[in-house]
N, C-alpha and C positions, 0 to 999 in steps of 0.2 A: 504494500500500500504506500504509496509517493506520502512526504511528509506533509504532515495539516489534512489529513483526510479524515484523521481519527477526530479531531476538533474543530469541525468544521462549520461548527455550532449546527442550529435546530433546523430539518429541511421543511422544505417552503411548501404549501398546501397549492394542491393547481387551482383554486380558487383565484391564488393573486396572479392577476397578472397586469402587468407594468409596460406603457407605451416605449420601445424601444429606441431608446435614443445613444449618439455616437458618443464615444469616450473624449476625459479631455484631451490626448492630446491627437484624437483618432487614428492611432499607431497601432499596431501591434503589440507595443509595447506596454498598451495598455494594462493587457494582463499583468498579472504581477508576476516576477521572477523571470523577463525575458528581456533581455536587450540585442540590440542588433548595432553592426556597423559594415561600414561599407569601403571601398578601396578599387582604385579607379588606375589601369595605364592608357591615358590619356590619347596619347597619339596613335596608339593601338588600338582607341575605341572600345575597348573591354573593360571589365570587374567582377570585382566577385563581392559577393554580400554572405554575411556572416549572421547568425541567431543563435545567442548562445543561452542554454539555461541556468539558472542558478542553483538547480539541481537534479538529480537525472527524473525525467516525466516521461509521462507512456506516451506513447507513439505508434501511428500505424502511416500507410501511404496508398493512393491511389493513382495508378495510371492509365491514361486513356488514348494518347499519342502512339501515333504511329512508327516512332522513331524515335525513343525513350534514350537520354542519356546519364546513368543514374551511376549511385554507387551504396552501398551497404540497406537497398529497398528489400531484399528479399528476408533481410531480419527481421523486418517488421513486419510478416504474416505472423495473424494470429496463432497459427498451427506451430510456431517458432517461439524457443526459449526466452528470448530476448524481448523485455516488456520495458524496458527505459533506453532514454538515448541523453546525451551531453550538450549536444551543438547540430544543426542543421548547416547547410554549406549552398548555398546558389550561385552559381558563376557562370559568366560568359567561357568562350572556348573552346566549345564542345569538347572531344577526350581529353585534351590539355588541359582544359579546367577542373578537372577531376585531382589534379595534384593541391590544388587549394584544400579539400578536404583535407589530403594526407598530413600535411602542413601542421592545419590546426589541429588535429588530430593528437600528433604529437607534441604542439606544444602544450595542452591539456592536460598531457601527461604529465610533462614537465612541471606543470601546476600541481600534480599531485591527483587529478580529473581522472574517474575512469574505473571500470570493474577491476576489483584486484582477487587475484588466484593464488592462493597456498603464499610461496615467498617469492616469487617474482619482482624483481626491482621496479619495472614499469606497470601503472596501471593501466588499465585497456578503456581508452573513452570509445564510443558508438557515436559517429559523425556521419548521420547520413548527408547525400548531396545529389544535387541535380545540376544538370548543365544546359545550356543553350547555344545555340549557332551564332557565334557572330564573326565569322572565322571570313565573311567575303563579305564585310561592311563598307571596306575601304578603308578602315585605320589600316598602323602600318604592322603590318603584322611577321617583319624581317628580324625577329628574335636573333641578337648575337652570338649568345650563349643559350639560352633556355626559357621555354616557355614564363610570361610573369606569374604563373598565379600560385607560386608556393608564396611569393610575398605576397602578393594582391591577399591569399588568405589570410595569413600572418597581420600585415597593416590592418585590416578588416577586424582579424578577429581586437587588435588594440584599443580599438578606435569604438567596440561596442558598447554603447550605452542607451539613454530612456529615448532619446532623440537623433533622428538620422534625416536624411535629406533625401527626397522622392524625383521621379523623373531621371534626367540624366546620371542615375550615383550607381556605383554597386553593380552588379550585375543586369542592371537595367540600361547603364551607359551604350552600349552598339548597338541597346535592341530596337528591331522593327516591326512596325505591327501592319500588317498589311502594305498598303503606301505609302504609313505615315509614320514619323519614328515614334519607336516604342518607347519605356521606359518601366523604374521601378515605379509599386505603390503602396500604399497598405492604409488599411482603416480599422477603426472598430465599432462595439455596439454592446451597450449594456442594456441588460432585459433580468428585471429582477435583481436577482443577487448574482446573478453571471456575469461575465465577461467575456468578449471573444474579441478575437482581432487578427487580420488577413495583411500576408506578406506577399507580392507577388512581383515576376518580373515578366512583362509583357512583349512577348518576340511572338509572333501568330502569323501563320498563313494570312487568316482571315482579317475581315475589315472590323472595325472598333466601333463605326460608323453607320449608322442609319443610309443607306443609298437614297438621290432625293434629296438630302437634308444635309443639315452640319449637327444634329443629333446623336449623338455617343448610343449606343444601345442599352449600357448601364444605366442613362439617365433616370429611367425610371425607379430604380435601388438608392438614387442619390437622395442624401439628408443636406438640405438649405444649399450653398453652392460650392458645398465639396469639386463638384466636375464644372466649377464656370455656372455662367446664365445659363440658365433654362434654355435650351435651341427643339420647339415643337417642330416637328415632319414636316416637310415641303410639301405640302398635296397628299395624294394619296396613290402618288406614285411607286414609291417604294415595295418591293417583292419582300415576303417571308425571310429569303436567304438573299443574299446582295446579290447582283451582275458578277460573274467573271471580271469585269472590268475593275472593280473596287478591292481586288483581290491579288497577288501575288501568281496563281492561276491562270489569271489571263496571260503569264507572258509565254512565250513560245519558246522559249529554252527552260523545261519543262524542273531541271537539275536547280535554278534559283529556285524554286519553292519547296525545296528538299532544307534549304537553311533557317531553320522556325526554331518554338519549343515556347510555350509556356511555362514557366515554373514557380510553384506560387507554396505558400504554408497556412493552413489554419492553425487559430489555437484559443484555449478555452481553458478556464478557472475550474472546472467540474472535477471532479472525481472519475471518469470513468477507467472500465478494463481497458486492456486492447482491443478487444471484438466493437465495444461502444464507440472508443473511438476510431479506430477501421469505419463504423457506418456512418461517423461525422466525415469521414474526409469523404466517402460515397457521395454522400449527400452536398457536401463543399463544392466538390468538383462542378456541379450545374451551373454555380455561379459565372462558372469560364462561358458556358451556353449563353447564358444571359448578357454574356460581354462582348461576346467577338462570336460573329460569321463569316464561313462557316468555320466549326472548330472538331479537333480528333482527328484531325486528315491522318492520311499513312504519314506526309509529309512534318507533322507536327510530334513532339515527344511529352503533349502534357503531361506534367505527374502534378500533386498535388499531395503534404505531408500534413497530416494532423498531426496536433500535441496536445495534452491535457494535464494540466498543473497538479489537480487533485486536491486544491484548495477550497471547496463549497461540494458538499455532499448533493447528489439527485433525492429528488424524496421518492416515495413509493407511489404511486410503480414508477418506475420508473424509464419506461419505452415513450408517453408521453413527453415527458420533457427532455429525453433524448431527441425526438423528434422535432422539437421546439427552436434546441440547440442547432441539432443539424438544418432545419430552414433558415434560420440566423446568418449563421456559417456560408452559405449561398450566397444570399445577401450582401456579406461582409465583405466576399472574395469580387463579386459585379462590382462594387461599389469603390473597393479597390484598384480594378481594373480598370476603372473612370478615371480614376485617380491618376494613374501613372500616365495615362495617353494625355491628361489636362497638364501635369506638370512638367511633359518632356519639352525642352527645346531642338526645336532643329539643328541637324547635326550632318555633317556631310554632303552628300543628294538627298538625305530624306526629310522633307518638311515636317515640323512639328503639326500637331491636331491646330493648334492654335495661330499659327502661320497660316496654314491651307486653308481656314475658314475664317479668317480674319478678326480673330476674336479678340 
């Protein structure tokens, strides 16, 4: 049982329920016990973003991408021993950025971070990670010696605390979302005595964008002007899923839409198992639906990692307000994805959301 689950004081009767509104500083960080930072090589275009715990929490993952680049995912099936993790790792780079986990990993240990076995001198921290494409952005990507991201993780993991910067940072720096540059975001949402809060970094096949309009498609998850002014639909033009044209898709060297990935985190104050939260990041992952068309391509490698503190017990029963959490969590992850496409600046060839529609 993660600590404060035993004390988690008195659970809440489903009678109350309380209109959801964002955290202060609508972070991730809202939660309590997580901070995150971020670290950027700049002329490279890349980063890597760092989420580190202050103690080890349950975790599970979901992926739905068709070209997933992951590392330490398969510990987090339920069917598997392993029910806590240390630190989460997002970074641009695709397989190179995979060395940022290793990085932080280690230095964890150094911290004294980490499962410890019989007398073994190093403890063993569980850093899982995801990665994304951004390897043909146009940064310079002419490495002298060696890939940046054992530092990119390293700076990152130093630089973690309550407050980090959206858009352009982190492993959100090269990313593209459809036409328009991507970036990092994250938000939160307290409902009751909960907490939750969405980490994500937005590189998508698909468009972010209402076809038609300068409308976000999270707009409708958005709380006050988290994503910018209100931008209602142009007519009633717009189709279900966008044109080809609004889309990466459309281009006829069929190989640029191979370079995507979603990679995003929920996380949550509750107490749950693994299995409970496995079905929050289930449930999590719609909010990418809710944010960007089309999405899950072969092309793309969403994953999406749940955490769960264990600080605020479920009351009974407790499938209800499991379910509460994981609609929330949807929510959280849209409304984050607003987030990042609002706060990138243009970058390279890729105009920002807020360039291209004149905002």
């Amino acid at each position: 049982m993660p600590a404060g689950a035993a004390n988690a004081g008195p659970p809440q009767g489903h009678d109350r329920v309380n209109i959801p509104a964002r955290g202060l500083r609508n972070l991730i960080t809202d939660v309590a016990g997580l901070s995150v930072g971020n670290a950027e090589d700049r002329p490279g275009m890349t980063g890597t973003t760092v989420l580190l715990c202050d103690r080890p929490m349950t975790a599970a993952v979901e992926i739905r991408g068709g070209a997933p680049g992951t590392r330490e995912t398969a510990a987090l099936d339920a069917v598997n021993t392993v029910e806590h993790i240390h630190a989460i790792v997002l970074s641009g780079g695709s397989v190179f950025g995979l060395d940022a986990a290793s990085a932080v990993t280690f230095a964890l240990a150094g911290r004294g971070i980490g499962f410890r076995f019989g007398t073994q001198p190093w403890p063993c921290p569980l850093v899982p990670a995801a990665v994304l494409f951004d390897i043909s952005n146009g940064g310079d990507k002419t490495w002298p010696a060696e890939p940046p991201y054992r530092r990119l993780g390293l700076e990152a993991l130093e630089a973690a605390g309550a407050d980090f910067r959206l858009g352009n940072a982190g492993a959100g720096l090269g990313a593209v979302a459809g036409e328009l540059k991507g970036g990092l975001g994250s938000a939160s949402i307290r409902w009751n005595d909960y907490t939750l809060g969405a980490l994500v970094a937005v590189n998508s096949v698909g468009s972010p964008v209402m076809p038609g309009s300068a409308r976000l498609w999270a707009m409708d998850s958005a709380i006050g002007d988290e994503m910018g002014p209100l931008q209602p639909p142009r007519g009633a033009d717009h189709a279900p899923l966008p044109p080809l044209a609004h889309t990466k898709l459309a281009l006829r060297d069929v190989a640029a839409a191979t370079r995507n990935t979603t990679i995003a985190i929920i996380a949550c104050d509750a107490h749950l198992s693994v299995a409970e939260t496995s079905r929050l990041a289930i449930m999590a992952v719609d909010g990418m639906a809710r944010a960007i068309r089309p999405i899950h391509t072969p092309f793309d490698g969403d994953t999406v990692f749940a955490l769960a503190t264990g600080a605020h017990a479920l009351p009974e029963p407790r499938m209800p307000a499991l379910a509460a959490l994981g609609t929330l969590a949807a929510d959280c992850l849209a409304r984050a994805i607003g987030r990042a496409i609002w706060a990138a600046d243009s970058l390279g060839r890729w105009p920002s959301y807020r360039a291209a529609h004149r905002l």
